[in-house]
C-alpha positions as CSV (number, residue, x, y, z in Angstrom):
1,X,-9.5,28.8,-21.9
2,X,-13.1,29.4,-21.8
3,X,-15.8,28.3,-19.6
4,X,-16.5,25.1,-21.7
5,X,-13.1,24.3,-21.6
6,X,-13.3,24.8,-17.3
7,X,-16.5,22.6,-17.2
8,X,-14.5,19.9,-19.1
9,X,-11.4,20.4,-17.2
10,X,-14.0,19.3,-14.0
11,X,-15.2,17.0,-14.9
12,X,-11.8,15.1,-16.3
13,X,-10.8,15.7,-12.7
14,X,-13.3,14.3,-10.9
15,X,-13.4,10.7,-13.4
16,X,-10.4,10.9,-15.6
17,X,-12.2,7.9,-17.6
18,X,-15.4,9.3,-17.7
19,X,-16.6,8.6,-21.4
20,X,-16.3,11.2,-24.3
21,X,-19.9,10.8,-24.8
22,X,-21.0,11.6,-21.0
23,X,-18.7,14.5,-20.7
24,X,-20.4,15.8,-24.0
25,X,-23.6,15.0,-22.5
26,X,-22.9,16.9,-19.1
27,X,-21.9,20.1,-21.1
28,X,-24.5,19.5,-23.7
29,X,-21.9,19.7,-27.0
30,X,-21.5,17.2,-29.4
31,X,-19.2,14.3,-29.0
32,X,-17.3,15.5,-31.2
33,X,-16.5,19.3,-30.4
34,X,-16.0,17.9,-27.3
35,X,-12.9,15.3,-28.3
36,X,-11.4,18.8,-30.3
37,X,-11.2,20.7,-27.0
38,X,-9.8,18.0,-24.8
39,X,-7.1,17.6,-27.5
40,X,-6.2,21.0,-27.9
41,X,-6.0,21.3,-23.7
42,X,-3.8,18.1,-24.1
43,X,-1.6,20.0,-27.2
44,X,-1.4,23.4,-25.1
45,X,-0.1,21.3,-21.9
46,X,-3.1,22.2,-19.7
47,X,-4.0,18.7,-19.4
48,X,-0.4,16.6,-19.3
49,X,-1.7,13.5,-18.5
50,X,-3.9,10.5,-17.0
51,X,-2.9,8.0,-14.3
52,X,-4.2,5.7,-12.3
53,X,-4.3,6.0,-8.5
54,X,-3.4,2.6,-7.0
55,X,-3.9,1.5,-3.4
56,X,-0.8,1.6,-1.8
57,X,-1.5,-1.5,0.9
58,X,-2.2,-3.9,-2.5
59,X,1.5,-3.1,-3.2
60,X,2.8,-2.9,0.4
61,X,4.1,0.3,0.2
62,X,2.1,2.2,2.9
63,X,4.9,3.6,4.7
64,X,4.8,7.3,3.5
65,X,8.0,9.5,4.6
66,X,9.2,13.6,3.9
67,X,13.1,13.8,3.8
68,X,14.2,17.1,3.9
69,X,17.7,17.1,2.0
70,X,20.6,19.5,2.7
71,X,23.1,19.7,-0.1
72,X,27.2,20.5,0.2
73,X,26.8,22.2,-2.9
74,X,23.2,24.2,-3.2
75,X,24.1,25.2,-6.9
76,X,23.7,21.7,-7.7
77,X,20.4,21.1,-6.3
78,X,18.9,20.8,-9.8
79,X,21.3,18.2,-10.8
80,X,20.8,16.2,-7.6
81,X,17.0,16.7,-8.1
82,X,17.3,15.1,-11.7
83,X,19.4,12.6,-10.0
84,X,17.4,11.5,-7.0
85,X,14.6,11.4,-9.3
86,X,15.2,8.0,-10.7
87,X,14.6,6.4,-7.5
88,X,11.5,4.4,-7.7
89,X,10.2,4.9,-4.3
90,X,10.5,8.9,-4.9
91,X,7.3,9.8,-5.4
92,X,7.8,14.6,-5.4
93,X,11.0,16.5,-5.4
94,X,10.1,19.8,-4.6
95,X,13.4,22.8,-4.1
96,X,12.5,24.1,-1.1
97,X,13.1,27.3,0.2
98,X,15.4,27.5,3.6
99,X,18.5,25.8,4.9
100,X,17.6,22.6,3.2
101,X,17.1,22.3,-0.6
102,X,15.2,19.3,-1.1
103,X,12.0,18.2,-0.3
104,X,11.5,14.2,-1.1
105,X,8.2,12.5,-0.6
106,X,8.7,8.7,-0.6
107,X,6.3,5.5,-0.4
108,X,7.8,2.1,0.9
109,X,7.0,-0.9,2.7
110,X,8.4,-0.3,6.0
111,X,11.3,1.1,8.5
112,X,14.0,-1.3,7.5
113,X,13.4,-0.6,3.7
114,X,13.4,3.2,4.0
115,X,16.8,3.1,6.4
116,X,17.9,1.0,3.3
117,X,16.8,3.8,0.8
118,X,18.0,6.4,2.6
119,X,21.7,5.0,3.3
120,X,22.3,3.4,-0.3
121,X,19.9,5.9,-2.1
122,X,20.4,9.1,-1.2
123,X,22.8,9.9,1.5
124,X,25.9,8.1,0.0
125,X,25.5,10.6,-2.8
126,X,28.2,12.8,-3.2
127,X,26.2,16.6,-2.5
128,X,24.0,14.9,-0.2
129,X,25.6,16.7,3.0
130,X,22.4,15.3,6.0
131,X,18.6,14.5,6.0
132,X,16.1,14.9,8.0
133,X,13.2,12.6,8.4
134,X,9.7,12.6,8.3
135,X,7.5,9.7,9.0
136,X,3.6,10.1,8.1
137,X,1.4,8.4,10.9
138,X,-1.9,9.3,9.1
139,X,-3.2,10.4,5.7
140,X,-5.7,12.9,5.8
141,X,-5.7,14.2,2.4
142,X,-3.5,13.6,-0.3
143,X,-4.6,14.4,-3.8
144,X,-3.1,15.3,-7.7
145,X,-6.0,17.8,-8.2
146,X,-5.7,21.7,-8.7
147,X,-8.0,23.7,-7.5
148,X,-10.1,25.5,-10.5
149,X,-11.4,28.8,-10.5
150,X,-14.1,29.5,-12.8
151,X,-13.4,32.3,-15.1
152,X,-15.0,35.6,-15.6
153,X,-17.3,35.0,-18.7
154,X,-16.4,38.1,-21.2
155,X,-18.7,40.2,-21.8
């Protein structure tokens, strides 16, 4: 990656729809040159994908909970992972560190629906052994985008 390929990387996160044309603008390329690199990002797997950030009230599905997950059977946590994965309001599934394995981020419409969730979901699955939750009262910050660091130019 070069420092072309950083500028268009920016500016992709900042308006994933943004144009061809604008972004060539911007970076003063053609069009053209422009459409190679952002394939070849997209063929290398530095750019994996575009989606669209929907407001969670339009879909009543403001209720934001963590549920930390311990496991019977740690050894297993990737299968459970995969496994937990297919639930709809599941948004992450990170393998934490600690005396619990998994780290679930979920979006629903309200208390009743996550008890729901969590008792026909997740904790009558076999290696689920207990969870712990987490209920978000505010949203301060909650973004997809990495943090990019320019890089050296070569000299």
């Amino acid at each position: 990656m070069d420092l072309i390929d950083f500028k268009i990387l920016t500016i992709l996160q900042n308006k994933a729809r943004i144009p061809n044309v604008e972004i060539a603008r911007q970076i003063k390329m053609a069009p053209s040159a422009v459409l190679e690199r952002i394939k070849k990002l997209e063929a290398r797997g530095i750019i994996e994908g575009y989606e669209v950030r929907l407001n969670p009230e339009w879909f009543n599905s403001s209720l934001v909970a963590f549920i930390q997950v311990r496991l019977r059977d740690a050894s297993a946590n990737k299968s459970t992972g995969k496994d937990l994965a297919k639930i709809e309001e599941i948004q992450e599934i990170h393998n934490i560190s600690g005396a619990d394995c998994l780290l679930i981020k979920l979006r629903t419409t309200d208390i009743a629906t996550l008890e729901k969730i969590l008792s026909e979901k997740i904790t009558s699955r076999k290696n689920v052994k207990s969870v712990k939750t987490h209920i978000s009262l505010c949203i301060f910050k909650e973004t997809a985008r990495i943090a990019l660091t320019e890089p050296d130019p070569v000299q």
